[in-house]
KOLDOGU-730953 format. One record per residue (C-alpha): residue in three letters; x, y negated, z negated. Coordinates in steps of 0.05 Angstrom, whole numbers. Layout:
# residues N
> resn	px	py	pz
> ALA	X	Y	Z
...
This chain:
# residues 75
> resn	px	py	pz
> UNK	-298	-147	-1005
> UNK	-332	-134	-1071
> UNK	-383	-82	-1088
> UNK	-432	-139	-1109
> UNK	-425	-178	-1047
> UNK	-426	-112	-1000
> UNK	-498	-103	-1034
> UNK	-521	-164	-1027
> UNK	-498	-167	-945
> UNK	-535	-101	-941
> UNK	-602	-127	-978
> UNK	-605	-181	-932
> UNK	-592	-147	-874
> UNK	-640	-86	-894
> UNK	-706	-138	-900
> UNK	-689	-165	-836
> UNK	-683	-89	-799
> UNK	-755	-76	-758
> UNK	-727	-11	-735
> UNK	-754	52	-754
> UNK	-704	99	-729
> UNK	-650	68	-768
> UNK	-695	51	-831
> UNK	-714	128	-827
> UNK	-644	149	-813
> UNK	-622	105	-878
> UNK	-667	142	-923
> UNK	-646	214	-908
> UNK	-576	187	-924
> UNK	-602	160	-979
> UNK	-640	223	-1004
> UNK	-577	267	-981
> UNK	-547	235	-1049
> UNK	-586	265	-1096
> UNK	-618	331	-1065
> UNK	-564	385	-1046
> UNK	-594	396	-976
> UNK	-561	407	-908
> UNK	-567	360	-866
> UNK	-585	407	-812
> UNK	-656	406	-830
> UNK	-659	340	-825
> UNK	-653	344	-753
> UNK	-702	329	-695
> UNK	-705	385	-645
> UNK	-686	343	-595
> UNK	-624	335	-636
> UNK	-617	412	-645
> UNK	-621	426	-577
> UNK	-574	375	-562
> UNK	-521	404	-610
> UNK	-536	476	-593
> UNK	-519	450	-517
> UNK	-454	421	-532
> UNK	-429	487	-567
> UNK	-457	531	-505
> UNK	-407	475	-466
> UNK	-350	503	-510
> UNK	-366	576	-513
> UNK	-370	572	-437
> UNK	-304	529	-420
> UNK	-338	467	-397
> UNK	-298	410	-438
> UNK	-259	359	-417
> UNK	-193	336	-464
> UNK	-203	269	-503
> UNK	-128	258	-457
> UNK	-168	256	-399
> UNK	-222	219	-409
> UNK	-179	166	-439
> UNK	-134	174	-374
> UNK	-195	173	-327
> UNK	-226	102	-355
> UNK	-155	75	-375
> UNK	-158	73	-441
C-alpha cells in the first residue's frame, strides 16, 4: 500500500474516532516524534503501578512460560 493512500485511510478513519483514550494515546505518539522524552512519563499511575507489579511477579518467581500458556488454551 502506498504512503499516500495509508494517509488518506488514516484521515478518514481519525475524523470518525470519538474515543478519547485512543485520540489522547495518538498524540503522545505523535509528540514522542519530535520531543526526546521517555515515554515513561507519559504514563498514568495506574499504568505505573501496573508495570511496577509485573516486575515484582518476576523478581519474585511468579511467571508462567509463553509454552504453557499456549499449551494450557491449545494454541
Amino acid at each position: 500500500m502506498e504512503q499516500e493512500t495509508i494517509k488518506l485511510e488514516l484521515i478518514e478513519w481519525l475524523t470518525k474516532l470519538n474515543d478519547l483514550e485512543t485520540l489522547n494515546y495518538l498524540k503522545v505518539v505523535k509528540e514522542s516524534r519530535y520531543v526526546n522524552n521517555d515515554w515513561w512519563n507519559d504514563l498514568t499511575e495506574q499504568q505505573i503501578q501496573g508495570i511496577q507489579r509485573g516486575l515484582k511477579d518476576i523478581d519474585e518467581g511468579r511467571i508462567v512460560s509463553h509454552e504453557d500458556v499456549k499449551r494450557k488454551y491449545g494454541l
